[in-house]
N, C-alpha and C positions, 0 to 999 in steps of 0.2 A: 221533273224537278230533281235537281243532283244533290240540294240541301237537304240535309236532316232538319223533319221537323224542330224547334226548340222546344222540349219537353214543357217550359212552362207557357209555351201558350198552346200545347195544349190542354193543360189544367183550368186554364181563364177559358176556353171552348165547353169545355167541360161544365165549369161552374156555370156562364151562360145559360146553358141546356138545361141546368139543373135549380136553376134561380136561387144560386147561392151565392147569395153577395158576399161573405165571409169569405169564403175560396177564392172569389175574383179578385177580392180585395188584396189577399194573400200573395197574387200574382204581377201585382203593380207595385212600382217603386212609390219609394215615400212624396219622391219629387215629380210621380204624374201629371202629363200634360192630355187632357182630351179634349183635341182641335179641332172644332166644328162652327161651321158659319160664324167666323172671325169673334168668337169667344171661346174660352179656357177654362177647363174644369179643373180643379187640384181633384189628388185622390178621394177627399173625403164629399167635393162637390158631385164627384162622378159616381161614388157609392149613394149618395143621395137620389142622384137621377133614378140607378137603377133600383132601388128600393120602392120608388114612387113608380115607374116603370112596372113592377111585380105584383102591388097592392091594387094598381090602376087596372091591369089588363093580368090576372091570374092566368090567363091560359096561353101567357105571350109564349109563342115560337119559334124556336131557331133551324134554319137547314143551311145547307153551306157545302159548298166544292171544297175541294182540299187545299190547305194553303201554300200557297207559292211566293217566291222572291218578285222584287222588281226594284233595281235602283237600290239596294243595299236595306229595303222595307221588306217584311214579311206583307201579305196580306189573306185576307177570308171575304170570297166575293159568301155575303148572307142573304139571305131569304127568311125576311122577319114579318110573324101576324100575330093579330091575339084581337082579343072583343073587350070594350071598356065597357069593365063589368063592375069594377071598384072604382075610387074615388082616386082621382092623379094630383096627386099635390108635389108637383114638382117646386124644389127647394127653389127659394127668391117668386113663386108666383102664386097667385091665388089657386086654389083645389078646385079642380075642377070633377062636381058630381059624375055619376056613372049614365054615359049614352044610350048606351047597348050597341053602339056602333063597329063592324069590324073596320080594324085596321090591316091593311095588309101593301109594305113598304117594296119598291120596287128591291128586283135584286140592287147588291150595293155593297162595293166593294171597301174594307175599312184595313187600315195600314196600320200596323205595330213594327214600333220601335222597341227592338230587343237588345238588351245590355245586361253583360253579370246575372242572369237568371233572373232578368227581370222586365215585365215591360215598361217603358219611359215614357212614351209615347203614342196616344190613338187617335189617330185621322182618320173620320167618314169623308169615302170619298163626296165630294158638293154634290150631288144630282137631284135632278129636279122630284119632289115629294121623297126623301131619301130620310134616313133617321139621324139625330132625333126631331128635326121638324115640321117632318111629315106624318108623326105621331098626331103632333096638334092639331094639325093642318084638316087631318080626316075626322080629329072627332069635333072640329067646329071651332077652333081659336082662329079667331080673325088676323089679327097679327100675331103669331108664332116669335118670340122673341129669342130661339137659338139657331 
């Protein structure tokens, strides 16, 4: 990779790892887009996810190759797992109580749009059981609505 990483995504890698939604938040613009199976999250819908995300599955886990360009996109192929061991009350849907189920999400590569020390932009790439609806998907929601 001949690009310097962008310092703030790696603070948003950072926060990930460290399930701090306050930091992540910190590193997205006011006007965030997270593009995934053709619905849009603004900032504050995306810090919801991962909120409900942290309380659902406390042990969620991040690993990741180093991030690289493509097409004017940064991205981080991830390797995400964790056991829903709390309660996932993802915003716009009913709580869903604790399984004990693991999840563990194929690798899956997610694209940032970086601008002005900010990111704009988060695209999971679509793959099949990929997050976020392959989260649902394992611990038992019939129809996945993201």
């Amino acid at each position: 990779m001949s690009e310097t990483v962008p310092p703030v995504l790696l603070r948003y890698m950072a926060g990930l790892k460290a399930h701090d939604v306050d930091a992540i938040l910190d590193t997205v613009a006011d006007a965030l887009r997270f593009e995934s199976h053709g619905r849009v999250l603004d900032k504050a819908a995306f810090g919801g996810m991962l909120r409900a995300l942290y309380t659902g599955f406390p042990d969620w886990h991040y690993d990741h190759d180093a991030p690289g360009t493509e097409n004017g996109w940064w991205y981080v192929l991830w390797r995400q797992s964790g056991t829903h061991d709390g309660t996932f009350a993802l915003p716009g849907l009913a709580p869903i109580p604790a399984t004990g189920r693991p999840v563990r999400i194929p690798p899956q590569r997610f694209y940032y749009r970086v601008e002005e020390d900010r990111i704009v932009v988060i695209r999971p790439d679509p793959i099949e059981g990929g997050a976020p609806k392959g989260i649902l998907q394992q611990i038992g929601v019939a129809q996945p609505p993201l």
